[in-house]
C-alpha angles and dihedrals in degrees: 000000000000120000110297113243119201113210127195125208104206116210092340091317123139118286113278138182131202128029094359108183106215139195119239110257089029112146113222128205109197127197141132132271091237138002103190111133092018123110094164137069134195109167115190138178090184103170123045136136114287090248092061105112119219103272114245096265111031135085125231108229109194097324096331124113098228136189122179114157104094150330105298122044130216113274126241140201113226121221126271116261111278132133099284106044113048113104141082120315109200125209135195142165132200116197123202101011099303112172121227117270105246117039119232089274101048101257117130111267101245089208091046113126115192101205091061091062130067126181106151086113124100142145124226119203102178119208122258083258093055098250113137113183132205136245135222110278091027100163119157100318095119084018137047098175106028093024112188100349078062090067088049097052091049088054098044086054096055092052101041094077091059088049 
């Protein structure tokens, strides 16, 4: 099996992978870009704004919002822009089992395979003022040269003339 990709289609758009900027109120259809060699499936969307309600069909693990009974996952809507729920909304998926990468207390997880995770994946709302924030684990996802100090000094710039 080669590494797993997940793709988005984003309101009905052709299917995407990476920094992907949405629209509030966007629906959003998750899968992979292939499945040959996976029997498994953890779906994840593990970083979102506070105000992002648990999709209908997933299950929310200790502050994940987790689906893990097949391929494709159910679809969502996510919210329409407001004050509390622009920002990045960050998607992975695991296949067979894999574990994640770091254990609870940041040691490298020994059983870990990188080519069963993918979480090159997120989606972007940015605020009606164009800021855009980051996530924790923010890597190259909206940039592939600054990666998520990229994302700050948008912002940054954004704010500076009001300064």
């Amino acid at each position: 099996m080669s590494q797993i990709q997940v793709q988005a289609a984003i309101a009905g758009g052709g299917w995407q992978s990476g920094g992907l900027y949405v629209a509030g109120g966007s629906s959003v259809a998750l899968q992979l870009a292939s499945t040959v060699g996976v029997n498994a499936y953890t779906w994840e969307i593990y970083a979102f704004p506070a105000a992002f309600s648990l999709p209908s069909g997933w299950q929310n693990v200790n502050g994940v919002y987790t689906y893990s009974s097949g391929a494709t996952p159910p679809g969502f809507t996510l919210p329409a822009l407001s004050s509390t729920t622009w920002g990045k909304y960050a998607i992975r998926c695991r296949v067979n089992g894999n574990p994640l990468q770091f254990n609870q207390d940041g040691s490298l997880n020994a059983a870990y395979v990188a080519t069963n995770t993918d979480a090159s994946t997120a989606l972007c709302i940015r605020s009606t003022n164009g800021l855009e924030g980051v996530f924790f684990g923010e890597s190259t996802q909206f940039d592939s040269v600054n990666s998520y100090a990229g994302a700050i000094m948008r912002d940054l710039r954004v704010i500076d003339p009001h300064l």
